[in-house]
C-alpha positions, -999 to 999 in steps of 0.1 A, spaced: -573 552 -570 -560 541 -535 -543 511 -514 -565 482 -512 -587 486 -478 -592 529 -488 -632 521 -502 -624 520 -537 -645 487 -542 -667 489 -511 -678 528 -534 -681 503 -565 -706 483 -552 -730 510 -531 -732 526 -571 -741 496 -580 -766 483 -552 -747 451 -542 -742 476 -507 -766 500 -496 -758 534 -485 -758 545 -450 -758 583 -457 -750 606 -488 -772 609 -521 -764 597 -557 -775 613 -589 -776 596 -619 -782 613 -653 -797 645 -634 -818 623 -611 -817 612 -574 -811 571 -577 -806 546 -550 -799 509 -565 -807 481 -546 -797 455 -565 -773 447 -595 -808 438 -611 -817 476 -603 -790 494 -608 -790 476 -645 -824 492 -651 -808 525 -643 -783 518 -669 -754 513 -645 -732 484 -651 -703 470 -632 -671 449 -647 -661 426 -610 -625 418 -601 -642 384 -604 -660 377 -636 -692 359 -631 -707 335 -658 -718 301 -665 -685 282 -678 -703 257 -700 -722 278 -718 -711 296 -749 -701 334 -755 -736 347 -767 -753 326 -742 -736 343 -710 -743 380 -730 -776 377 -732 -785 358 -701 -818 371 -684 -824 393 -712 -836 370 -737 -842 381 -773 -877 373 -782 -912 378 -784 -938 360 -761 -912 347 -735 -894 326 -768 -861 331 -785 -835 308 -807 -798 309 -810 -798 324 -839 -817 351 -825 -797 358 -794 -766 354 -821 -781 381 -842 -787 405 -808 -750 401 -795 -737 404 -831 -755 436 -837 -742 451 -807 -702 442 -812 -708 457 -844 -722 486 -830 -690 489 -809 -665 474 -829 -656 446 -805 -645 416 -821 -649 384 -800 -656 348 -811 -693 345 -797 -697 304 -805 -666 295 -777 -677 282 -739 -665 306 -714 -638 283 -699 -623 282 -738 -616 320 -737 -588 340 -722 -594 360 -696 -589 391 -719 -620 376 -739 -640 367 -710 -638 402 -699 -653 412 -734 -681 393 -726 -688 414 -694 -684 443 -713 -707 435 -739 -733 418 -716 -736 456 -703 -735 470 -738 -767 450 -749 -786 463 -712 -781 499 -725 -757 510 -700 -746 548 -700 -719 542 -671 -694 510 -661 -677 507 -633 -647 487 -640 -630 470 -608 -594 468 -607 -602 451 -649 -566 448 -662 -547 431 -628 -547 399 -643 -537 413 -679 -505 415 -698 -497 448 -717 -513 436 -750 -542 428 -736 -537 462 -713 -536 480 -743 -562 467 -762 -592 469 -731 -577 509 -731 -584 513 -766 -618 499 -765 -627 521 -734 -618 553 -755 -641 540 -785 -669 534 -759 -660 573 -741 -664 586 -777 -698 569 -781 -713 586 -746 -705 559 -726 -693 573 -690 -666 545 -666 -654 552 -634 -623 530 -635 -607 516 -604 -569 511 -609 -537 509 -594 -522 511 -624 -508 548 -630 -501 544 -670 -537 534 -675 -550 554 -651 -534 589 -671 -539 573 -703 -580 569 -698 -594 596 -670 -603 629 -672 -608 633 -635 -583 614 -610 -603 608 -574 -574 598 -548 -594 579 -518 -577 569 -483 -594 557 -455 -625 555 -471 -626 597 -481 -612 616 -513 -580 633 -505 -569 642 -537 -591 651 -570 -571 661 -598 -566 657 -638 -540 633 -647 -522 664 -665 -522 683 -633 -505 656 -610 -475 635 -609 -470 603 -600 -448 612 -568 -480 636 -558 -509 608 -570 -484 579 -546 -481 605 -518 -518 614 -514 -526 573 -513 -504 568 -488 -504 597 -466 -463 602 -472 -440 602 -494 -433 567 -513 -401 552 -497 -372 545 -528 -355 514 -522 -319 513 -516 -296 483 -530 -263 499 -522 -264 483 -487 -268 444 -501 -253 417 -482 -226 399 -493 -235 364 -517 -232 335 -491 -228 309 -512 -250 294 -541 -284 278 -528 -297 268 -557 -290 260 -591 -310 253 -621 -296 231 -650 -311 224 -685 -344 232 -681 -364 221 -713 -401 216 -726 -413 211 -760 -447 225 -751 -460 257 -758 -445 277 -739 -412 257 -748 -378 262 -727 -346 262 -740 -321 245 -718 -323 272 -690 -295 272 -668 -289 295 -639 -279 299 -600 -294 314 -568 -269 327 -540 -278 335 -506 -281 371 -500 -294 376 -539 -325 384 -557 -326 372 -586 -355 385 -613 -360 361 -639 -380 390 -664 -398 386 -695 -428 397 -714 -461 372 -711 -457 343 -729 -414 339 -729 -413 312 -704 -407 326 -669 -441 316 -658 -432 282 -668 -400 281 -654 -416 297 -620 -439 268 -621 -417 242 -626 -395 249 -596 -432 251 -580 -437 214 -584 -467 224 -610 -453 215 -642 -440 179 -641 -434 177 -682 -405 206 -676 -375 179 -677 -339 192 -662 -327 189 -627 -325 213 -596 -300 213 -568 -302 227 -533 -273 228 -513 -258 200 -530 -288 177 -531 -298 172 -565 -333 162 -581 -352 162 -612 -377 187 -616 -407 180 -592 -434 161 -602 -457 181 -573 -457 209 -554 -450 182 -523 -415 172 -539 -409 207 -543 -418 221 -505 -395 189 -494 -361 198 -513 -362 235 -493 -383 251 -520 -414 276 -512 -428 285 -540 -454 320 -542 -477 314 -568 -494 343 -593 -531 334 -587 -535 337 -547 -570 328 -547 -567 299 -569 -534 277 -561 -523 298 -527 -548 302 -501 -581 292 -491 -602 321 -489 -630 303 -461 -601 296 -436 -586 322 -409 -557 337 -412 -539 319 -389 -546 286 -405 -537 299 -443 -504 307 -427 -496 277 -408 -512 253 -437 -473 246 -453 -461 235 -422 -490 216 -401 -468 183 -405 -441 204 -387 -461 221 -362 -481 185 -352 -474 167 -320 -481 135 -306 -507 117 -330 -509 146 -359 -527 168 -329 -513 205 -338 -517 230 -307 -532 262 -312 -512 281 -296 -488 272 -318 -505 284 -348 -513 315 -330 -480 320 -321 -465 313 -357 -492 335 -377 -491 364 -348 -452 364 -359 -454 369 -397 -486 391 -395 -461 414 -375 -433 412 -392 -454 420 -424 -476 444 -410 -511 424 -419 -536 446 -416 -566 426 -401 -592 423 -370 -582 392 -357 -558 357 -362 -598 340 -366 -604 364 -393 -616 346 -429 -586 355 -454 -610 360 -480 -626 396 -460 -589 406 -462 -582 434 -492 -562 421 -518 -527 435 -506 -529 416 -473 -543 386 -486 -507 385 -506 -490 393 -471 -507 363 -458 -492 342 -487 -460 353 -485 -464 348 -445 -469 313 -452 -441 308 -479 -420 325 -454 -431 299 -424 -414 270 -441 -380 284 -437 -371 279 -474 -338 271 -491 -348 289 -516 -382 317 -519 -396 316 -556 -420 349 -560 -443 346 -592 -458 376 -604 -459 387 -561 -473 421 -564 -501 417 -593 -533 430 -585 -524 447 -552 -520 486 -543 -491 509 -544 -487 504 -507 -487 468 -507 -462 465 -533 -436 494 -520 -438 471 -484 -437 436 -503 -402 452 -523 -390 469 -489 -396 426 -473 -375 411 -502 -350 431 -499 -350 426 -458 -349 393 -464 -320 393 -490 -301 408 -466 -307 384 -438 -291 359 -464 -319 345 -478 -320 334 -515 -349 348 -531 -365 342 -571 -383 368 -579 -400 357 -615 -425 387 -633 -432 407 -662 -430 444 -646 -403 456 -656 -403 484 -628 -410 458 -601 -377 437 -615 -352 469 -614 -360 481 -586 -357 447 -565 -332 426 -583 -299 427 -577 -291 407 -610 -317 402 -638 -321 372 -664 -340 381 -692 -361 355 -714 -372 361 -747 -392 327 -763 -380 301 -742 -348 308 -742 -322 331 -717 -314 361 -737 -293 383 -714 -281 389 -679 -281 422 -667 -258 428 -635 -249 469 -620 -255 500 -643 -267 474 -667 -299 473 -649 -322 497 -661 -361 499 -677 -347 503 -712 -324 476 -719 -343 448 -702 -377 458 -723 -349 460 -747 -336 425 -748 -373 415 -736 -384 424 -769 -358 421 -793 -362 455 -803 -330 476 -816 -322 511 -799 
């Protein structure tokens, strides 16, 4: 465990020869070993699970298992020999995947499987899983975990990199706490709080946030009538308001329409009929994210690396990117120290952790590539901020600061969204919570009403 930047991943990838070690020794089933390759460190039996999966999208489920490690004799093989080798082994482990799909018609959960197993036939004896549930929901959570404990039982060693705490307790038998690229804390989950396992990441003690000191509501910014789709996920004629000085948490379990309706008011899901209106201007839902940016709108999408920045650009220019238009001059020229000035601003304010303004986004660890997100959300000078999912997949750190910023900037009297499926994240930030169960608003939870229980509670449908 640590906050993204401590050397959790840049230690995941010297075990597995992607880096190579400037100092230290490794040994590996009672031998020295020094990997330098993925290829080598394979031959070891040392396999590693990537934040980003890596496989051939076309190509089917038993294909991506057993690529380069054909089954065969004399340099041939069949696919119903390779089906027969990758069956054999998710028998052998009691994994239950549908080997005949292409990679781009599986769920993420799914694809992961296949990474898994891809190891599993290689003979691995230890995976190192990066960070291999950030992109889950609970389900799926749950499910990985329970494989993980059938694979501990058959001899198969993990060292699993988390931020997760419930997962973490649930699966280790040794917690290592790293900061600043050393181990400041080992520990068994038994042994160590929480509280302790936060305060050793960070180097103090985690900060609680405090909503007693909200600013007064300023007005309603925005307000949300009749959303509706007939797709799956469908919405049921959501309806709801946004004041100035307010977050609002929109919560729900995966799959109970908040992600739509986050997307929606991003401009991404044009079949969403209803209407919006922003201080007084009404508009039907947005047919693009441009109609959405243009009513006052900034929306922060889940997947940063796919529909929020662009990972080869600098950091000033992922943060300035919303608002060239406004920052151009004479003939569309935009000044750079314009840009500079603008980006220096936000990565203050946000405390970006980075070498330079020039620095590529995509060298950035995952926590301040979200700063740099929201930075550029926060450029446009929005009406109204819409936060989907804004803390997944980043560290304990990361996440106390972005919470500690959206309440700042609630009480700067700015209307903030914030649309997820932690139910921690969504009582500790929201002053007033809508919760959606299958497309439809279920309850609104306002003061002592806002607690853990009762929104999983109504989340669920479950009775006391």
């Amino acid at each position: 465990m640590g906050e993204n930047g401590a050397g959790k991943s840049t230690l995941s990838k010297c075990l597995v020869g992607v880096h190579s070690m400037d100092a230290g020794e490794m040994i590996f089933d009672g031998r020295p070993a020094k990997p330098t390759s993925p290829r080598s460190a394979m031959r070891l039996g040392i396999g590693l699970l990537p934040q980003e999966l890596a496989y051939v999208p076309k190509m089917t489920a038993y294909e991506n298992i057993v690529l380069g490690r054909w089954p065969g004799k004399a340099g041939l093989t069949s696919p119903s020999r390779m089906r027969r080798s990758v069956l054999g082994t998710l028998d052998k482990y009691g994994i239950e995947l549908d080997i005949d799909s292409r990679m781009d018609e599986l769920s993420l959960a799914d694809r992961q499987l296949v990474e898994i197993s891809k190891v599993l036939t290689r003979d691995a004896r230890l995976l190192v899983l990066d960070e291999p549930t950030a992109a889950l929901n609970s389900a799926e959570s749950g499910a990985l975990i329970e494989l993980l404990l059938r694979l501990k039982r058959e001899g198969l060693s993990a060292i699993y990199i988390s931020h997760r705490m419930d997962e973490v307790g649930r699966f280790s038998d040794t917690i290592n706490v790293l900061r600043n690229g050393s181990i400041v804390l080992r520990t068994a989950p038994h042994e160590s709080t929480e509280r302790e396992l936060v305060t050793a990441m960070l180097g103090q003690a985690p900060k609680v946030l405090d909503k007693s000191d909200a600013a007064p509501l300023l007005g309603v910014a925005c307000e949300v009538k009749d959303l509706s789709s007939e797709r799956s996920p469908r919405l049921d004629d959501i309806s709801f308001s946004v004041s100035r000085g307010e977050v609002l948490g929109l919560f729900g379990v995966r799959g109970s329409g908040q992600d739509l309706v986050a997307e929606a008011l991003g401009g991404m899901r044009p079949e969403v009929s209803g209407s919006v209106e922003i201080d007084g201007r009404s508009s039907a839902v947005f047919a693009n994210p441009r109609d959405s940016q243009a009513q006052g709108i900034a929306y922060l999408p889940a997947e940063r690396k796919r529909n929020g920045l662009v990972l080869g650009m600098s950091v000033r220019d992922n943060t300035v990117l919303p608002i060239a238009k406004k920052l151009a001059r004479r003939f569309g020229i935009i000044g750079r120290r314009a840009e500079r000035d603008v980006a220096a601003h936000y990565a203050e304010r946000l405390d970006l952790r980075y070498s330079s303004l020039a620095q590529p986004v995509g060298q950035l660890s995952g926590g301040n590539q979200q700063k740099v997100l929201l930075a550029s959300r926060l450029a446009q000078e929005p009406r109204l901020l819409v936060l989907h999912e804004p803390t997944r997949g980043v560290d304990i750190g990361a996440r106390l600061q972005i919470h500690e910023h959206l309440r700042q900037l609630a009480a700067e009297g700015s209307a903030c969204l914030l649309v997820t499926s932690d139910v921690d994240e969504v009582v500790a930030v929201s002053d007033r919570i809508l919760v959606m169960r299958d497309g439809a608003c279920v309850a609104e939870l306002v003061g002592d009403q806002i607690t853990p229980e009762s929104a999983v509670l109504h989340a669920t449908g479950a009775t006391r």
